[in-house]
TIVEXDO-955726 format. One line per 10 residues: number of its first residue (from 1); for each residue x, y, z of N, C-alpha, C. Coordinates in steps of 0.05 Angstrom, whole numbers. Layout:
N
NUM) X Y Z X Y Z X Y Z | ... $
// end
This chain:
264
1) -254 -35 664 -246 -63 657 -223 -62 638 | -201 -75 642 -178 -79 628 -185 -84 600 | -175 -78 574 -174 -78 549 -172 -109 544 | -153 -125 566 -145 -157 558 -174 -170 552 | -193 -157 585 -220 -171 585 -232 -172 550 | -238 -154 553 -258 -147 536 -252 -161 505 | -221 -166 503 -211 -183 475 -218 -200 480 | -217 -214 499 -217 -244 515 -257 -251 504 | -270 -245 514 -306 -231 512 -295 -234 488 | -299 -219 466 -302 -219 431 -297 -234 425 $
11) -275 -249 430 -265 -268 415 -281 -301 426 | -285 -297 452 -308 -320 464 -338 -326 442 | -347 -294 438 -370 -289 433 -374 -296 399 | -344 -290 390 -341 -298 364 -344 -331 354 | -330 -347 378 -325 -374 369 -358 -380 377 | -379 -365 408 -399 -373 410 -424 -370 386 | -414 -349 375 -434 -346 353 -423 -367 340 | -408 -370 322 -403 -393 302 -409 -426 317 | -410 -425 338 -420 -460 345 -453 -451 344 | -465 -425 355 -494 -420 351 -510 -430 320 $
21) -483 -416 306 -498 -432 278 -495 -453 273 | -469 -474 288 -470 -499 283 -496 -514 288 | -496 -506 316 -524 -521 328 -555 -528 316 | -556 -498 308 -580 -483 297 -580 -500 263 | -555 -505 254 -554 -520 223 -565 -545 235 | -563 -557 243 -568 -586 248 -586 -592 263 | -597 -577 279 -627 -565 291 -646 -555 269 | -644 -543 257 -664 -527 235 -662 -543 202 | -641 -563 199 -641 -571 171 -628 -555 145 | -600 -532 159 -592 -520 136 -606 -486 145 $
31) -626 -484 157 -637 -459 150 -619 -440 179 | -620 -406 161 -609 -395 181 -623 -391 205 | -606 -378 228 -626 -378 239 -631 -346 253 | -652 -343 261 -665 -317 256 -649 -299 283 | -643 -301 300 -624 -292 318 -601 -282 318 | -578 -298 293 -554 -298 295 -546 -271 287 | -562 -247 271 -553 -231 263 -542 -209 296 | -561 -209 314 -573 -200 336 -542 -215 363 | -544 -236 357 -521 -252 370 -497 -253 362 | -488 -239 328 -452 -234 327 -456 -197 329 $
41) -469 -181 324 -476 -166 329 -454 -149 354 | -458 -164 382 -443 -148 406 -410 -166 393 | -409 -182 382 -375 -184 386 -365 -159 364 | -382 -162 336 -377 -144 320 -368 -115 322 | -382 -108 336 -379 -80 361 -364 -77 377 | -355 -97 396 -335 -93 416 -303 -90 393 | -303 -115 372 -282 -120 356 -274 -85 342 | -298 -71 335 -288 -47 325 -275 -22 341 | -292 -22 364 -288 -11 386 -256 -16 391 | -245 -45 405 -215 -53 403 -201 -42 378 $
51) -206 -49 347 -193 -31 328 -195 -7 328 | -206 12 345 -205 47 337 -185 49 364 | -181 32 381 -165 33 409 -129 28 395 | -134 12 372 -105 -5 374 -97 17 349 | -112 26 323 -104 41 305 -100 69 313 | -116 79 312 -123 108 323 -102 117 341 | -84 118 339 -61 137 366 -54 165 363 | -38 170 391 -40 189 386 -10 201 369 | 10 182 358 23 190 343 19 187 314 | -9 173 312 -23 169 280 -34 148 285 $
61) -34 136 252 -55 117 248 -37 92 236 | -39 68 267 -21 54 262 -34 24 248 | -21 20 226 -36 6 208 -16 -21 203 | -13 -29 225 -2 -50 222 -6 -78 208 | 18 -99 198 -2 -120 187 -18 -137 199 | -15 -138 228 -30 -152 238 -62 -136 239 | -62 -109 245 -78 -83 252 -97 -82 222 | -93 -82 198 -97 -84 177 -112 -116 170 | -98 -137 176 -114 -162 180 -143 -165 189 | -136 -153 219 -159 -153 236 -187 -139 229 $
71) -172 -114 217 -195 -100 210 -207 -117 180 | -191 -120 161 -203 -138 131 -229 -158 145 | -216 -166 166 -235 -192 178 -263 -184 183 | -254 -161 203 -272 -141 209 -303 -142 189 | -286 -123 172 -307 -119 149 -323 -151 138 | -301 -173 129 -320 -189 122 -340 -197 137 | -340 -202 163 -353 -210 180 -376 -191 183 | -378 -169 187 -397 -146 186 -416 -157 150 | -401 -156 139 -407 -157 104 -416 -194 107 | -411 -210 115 -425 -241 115 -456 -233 132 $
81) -450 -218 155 -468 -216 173 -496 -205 154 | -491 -175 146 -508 -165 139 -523 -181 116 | -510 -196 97 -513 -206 82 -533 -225 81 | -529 -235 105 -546 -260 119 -573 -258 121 | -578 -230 125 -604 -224 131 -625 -231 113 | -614 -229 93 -640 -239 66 -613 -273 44 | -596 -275 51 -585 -303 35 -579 -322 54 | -580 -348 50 -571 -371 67 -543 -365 63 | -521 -367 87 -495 -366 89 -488 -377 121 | -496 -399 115 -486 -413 143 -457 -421 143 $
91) -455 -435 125 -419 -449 122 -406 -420 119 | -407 -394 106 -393 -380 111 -389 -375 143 | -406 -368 159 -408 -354 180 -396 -369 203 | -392 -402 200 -387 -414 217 -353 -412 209 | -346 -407 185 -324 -412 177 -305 -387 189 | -324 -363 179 -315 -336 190 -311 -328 208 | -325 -323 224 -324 -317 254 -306 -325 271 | -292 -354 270 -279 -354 284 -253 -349 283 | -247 -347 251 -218 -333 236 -226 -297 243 | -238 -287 250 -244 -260 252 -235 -260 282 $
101) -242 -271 295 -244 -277 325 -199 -279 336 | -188 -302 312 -165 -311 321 -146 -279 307 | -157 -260 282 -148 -242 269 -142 -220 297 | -165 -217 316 -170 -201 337 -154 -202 348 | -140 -237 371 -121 -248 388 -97 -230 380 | -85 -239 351 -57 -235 342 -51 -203 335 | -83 -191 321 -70 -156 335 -64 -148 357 | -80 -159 374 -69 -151 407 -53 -160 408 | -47 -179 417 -27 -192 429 6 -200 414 | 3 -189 388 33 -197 367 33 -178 354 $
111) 22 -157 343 19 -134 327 44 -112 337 | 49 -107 307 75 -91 301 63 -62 312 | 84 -42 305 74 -22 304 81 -2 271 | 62 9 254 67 15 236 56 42 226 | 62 65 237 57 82 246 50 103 223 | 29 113 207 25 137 185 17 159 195 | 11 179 176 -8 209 188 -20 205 156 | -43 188 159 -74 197 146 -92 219 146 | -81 239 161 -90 264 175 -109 275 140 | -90 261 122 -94 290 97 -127 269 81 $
121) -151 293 83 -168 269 69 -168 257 42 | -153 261 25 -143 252 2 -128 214 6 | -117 225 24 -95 203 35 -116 180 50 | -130 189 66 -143 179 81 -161 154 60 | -176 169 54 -197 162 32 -181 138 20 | -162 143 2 -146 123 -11 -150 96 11 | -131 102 40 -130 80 45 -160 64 47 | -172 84 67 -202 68 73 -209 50 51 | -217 54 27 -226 49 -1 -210 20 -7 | -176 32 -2 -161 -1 -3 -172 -27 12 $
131) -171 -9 41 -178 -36 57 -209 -44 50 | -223 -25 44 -251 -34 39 -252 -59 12 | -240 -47 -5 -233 -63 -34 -221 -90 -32 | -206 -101 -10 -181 -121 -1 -206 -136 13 | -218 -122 26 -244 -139 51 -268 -152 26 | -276 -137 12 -289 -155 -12 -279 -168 -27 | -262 -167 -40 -240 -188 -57 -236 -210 -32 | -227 -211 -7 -230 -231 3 -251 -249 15 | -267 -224 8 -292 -249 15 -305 -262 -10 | -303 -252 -31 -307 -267 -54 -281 -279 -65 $
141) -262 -280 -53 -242 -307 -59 -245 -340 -31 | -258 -330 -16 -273 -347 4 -302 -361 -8 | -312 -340 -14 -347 -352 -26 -333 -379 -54 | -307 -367 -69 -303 -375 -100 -287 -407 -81 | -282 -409 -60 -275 -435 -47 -295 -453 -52 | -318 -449 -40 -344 -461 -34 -362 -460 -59 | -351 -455 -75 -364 -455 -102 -355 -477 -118 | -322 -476 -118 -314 -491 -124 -318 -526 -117 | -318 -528 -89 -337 -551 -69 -355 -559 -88 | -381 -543 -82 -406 -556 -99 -393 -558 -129 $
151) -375 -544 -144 -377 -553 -167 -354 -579 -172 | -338 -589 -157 -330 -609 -158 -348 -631 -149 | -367 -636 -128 -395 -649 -126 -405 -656 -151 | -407 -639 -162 -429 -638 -195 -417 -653 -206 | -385 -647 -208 -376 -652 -236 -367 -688 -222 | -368 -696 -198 -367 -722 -188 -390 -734 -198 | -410 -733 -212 -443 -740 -198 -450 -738 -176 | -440 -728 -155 -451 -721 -122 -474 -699 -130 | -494 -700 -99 -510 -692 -98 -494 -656 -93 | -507 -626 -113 -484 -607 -119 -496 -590 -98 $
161) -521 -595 -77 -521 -582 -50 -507 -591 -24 | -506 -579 -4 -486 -582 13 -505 -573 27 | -518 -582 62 -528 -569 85 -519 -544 89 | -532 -519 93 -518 -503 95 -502 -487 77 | -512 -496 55 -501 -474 32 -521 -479 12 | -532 -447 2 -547 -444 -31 -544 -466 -48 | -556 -469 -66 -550 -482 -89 -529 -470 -109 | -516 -478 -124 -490 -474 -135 -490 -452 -152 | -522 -441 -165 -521 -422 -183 -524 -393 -159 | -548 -403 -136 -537 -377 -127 -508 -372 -112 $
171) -499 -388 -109 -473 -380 -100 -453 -369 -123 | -457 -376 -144 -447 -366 -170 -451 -338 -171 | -474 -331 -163 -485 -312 -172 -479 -286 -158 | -481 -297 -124 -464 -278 -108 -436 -272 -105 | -422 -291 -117 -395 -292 -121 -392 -265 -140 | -410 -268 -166 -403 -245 -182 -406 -226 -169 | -431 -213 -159 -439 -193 -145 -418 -179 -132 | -399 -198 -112 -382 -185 -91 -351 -184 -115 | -344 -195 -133 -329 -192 -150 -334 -168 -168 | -355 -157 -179 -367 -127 -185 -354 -112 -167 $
181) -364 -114 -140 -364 -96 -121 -340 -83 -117 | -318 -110 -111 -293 -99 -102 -276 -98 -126 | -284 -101 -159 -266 -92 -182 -276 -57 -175 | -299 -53 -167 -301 -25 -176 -285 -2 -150 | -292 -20 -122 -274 0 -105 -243 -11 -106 | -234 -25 -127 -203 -32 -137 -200 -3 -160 | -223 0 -177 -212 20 -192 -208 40 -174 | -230 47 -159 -230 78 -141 -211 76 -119 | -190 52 -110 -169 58 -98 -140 54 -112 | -146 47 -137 -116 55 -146 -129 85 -160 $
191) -144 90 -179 -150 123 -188 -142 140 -154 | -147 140 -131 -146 152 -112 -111 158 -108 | -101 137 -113 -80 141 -101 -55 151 -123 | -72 158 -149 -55 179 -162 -69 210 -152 | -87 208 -148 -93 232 -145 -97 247 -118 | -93 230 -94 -99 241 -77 -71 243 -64 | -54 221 -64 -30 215 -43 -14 246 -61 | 3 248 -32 22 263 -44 56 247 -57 | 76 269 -61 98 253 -73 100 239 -48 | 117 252 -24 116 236 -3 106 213 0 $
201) 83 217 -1 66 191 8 75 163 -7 | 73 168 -39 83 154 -49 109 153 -62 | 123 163 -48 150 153 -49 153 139 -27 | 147 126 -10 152 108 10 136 79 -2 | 125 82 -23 110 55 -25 130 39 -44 | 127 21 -33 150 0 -49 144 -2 -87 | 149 -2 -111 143 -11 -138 122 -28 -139 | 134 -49 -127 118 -78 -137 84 -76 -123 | 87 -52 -109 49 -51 -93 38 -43 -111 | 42 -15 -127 26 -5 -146 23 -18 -181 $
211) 42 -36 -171 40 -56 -203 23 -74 -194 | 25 -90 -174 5 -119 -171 -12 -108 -162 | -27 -87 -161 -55 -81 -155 -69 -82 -190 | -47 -65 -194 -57 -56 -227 -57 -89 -240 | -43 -102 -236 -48 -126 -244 -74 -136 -239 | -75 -143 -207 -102 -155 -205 -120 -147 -213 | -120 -114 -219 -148 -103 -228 -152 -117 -263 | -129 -124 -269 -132 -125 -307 -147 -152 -303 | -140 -170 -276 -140 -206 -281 -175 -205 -270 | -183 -183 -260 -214 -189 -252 -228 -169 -282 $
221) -215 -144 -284 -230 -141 -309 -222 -159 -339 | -216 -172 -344 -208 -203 -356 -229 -220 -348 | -240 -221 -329 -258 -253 -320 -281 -228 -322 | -291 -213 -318 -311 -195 -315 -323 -192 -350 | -305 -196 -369 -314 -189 -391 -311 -213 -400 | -296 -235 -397 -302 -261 -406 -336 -269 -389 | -336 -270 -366 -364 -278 -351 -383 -265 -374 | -380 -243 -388 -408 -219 -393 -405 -226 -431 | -384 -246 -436 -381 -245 -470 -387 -273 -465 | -367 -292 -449 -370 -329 -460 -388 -341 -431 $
231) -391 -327 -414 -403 -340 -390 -390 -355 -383 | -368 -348 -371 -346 -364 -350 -361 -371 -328 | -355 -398 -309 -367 -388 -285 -350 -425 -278 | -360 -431 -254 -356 -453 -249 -317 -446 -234 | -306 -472 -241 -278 -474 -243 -258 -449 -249 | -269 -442 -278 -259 -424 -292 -269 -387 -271 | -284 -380 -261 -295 -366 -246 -275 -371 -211 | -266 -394 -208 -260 -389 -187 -232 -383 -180 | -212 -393 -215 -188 -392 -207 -174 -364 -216 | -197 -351 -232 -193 -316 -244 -200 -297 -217 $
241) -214 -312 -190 -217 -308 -172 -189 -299 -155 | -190 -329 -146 -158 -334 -130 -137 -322 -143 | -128 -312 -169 -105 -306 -185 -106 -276 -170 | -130 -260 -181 -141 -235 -174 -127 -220 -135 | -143 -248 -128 -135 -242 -96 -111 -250 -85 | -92 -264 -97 -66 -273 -92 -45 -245 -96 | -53 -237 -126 -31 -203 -123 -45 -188 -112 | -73 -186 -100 -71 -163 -90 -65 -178 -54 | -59 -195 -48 -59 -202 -21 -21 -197 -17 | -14 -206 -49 19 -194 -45 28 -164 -41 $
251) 10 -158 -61 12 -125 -57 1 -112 -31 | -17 -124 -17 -22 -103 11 -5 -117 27 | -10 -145 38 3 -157 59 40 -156 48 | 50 -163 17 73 -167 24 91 -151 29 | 80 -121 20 98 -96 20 97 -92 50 | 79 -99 65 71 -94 106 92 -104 110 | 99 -129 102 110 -150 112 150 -140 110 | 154 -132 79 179 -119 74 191 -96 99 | 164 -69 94 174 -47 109 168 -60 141 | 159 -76 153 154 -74 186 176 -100 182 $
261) 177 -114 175 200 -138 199 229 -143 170 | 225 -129 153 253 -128 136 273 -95 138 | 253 -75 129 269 -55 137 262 -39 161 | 243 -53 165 238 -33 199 224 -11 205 $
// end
């Protein structure tokens, strides 16, 4: 079966899961529903399967920005899914899925080519760790959206639940969690990439990548020690969020963006 099929399938199966939870929200009253892990499951799989087809070549490991997108998506979606299994995250999943689903379309079908040799595991490691670190920071700059929601509710007098989403403290709560998570694989992918890349390696990386990482890491350990000294959270929690994920979204995506369609 042609490669077209099978994008065509994932990306069906992606928008079908996310109306599955529509349905199932307004059928069930908010609650998840016990299937859906089981039902994004095969697109999840086929979607990785297509990324080891589109990266993996045989002249290297082509990491394009669209290729790099797809996969970030990847992970959150895997990382909302699993997640699901024990937290309510309906509004994520309906939200997700089908941006994971349109991430899929545009690597196939518009994706550059951006060609490395990761071959060396030093090198390798670094990147994995990046994209792994970039896939949590964006999903907890997504969750710090929907946080923000209910806490503009509150601060309206509106009622501060929403169908389909926790109450505002656990969403607070998991926001930190995945903000932990990806400050610490932010430290272990910039420490990596002094120590593992070679000169080479990094001498092809543009200045401004290895500064706005180092940035974002100072602007989350900043909100990480304000949260743990004054108990930030709310407003203040979501925009030390967005600041965080803005340089590092400049630093991965804009340097892609320079070397593939500015210098080539």
């Amino acid at each position: 079966m042609d490669k077209t099929i099978f994008t065509l399938i994932t990306i069906f199966l992606y928008f079908a899961s996310s109306g599955y939870q529509y349905l199932a929200l307004k059928r069930q009253n908010g609650k998840q529903p016990k299937g859906l892990v089981l039902f994004a499951a095969l697109p999840l799989i086929l979607h990785g399967w297509l990324l080891h087809l589109s990266i993996d070549t045989e002249m290297g490991q082509n990491l394009s920005i669209l290729n790099v997108f797809s996969m970030v998506f990847w992970i959150v979606s895997v990382l909302i899914i699993a997640f699901s299994m024990k937290k309510n995250l309906c509004i994520l999943v309906m939200t997700v899925l089908p941006i994971t689903g349109l991430s899929l379309l545009l690597s196939q079908y518009f994706g550059q080519q951006y060609i490395i040799d990761a071959s060396a595991p030093g090198y390798l490691t670094h990147v994995l760790v990046s994209i792994a670190a970039f896939s949590v920071i964006s999903l907890a700059a997504i969750q710090s959206l929907f946080v923000n929601i209910l806490d503009n509710r509150l601060k309206q007098h509106l009622n501060p639940t929403v169908r389909g989403m926790p109450a505002l403290q656990d969403m607070e709560n998991f926001l930190y969690i995945l903000i932990w998570t990806g400050f610490i694989l932010l430290t272990f992918s910039i420490s990596t990439a002094f120590l593992f890349m070679t000169d080479g390696n990094l001498g092809v990386v543009p200045l401004h990548k290895p500064i706005l990482s180092i940035a974002a890491w100072f602007v989350f350990a900043i909100f990480l020690i304000g949260r743990h000294l004054k108990g930030w959270r709310g407003r203040t929690a979501v925009h030390w969020t967005i600041s965080g994920f803005s340089l590092l979204f400049l630093a991965y995506f804009g340097t892609r963006a320079v070397l593939e369609y500015i210098i080539g």
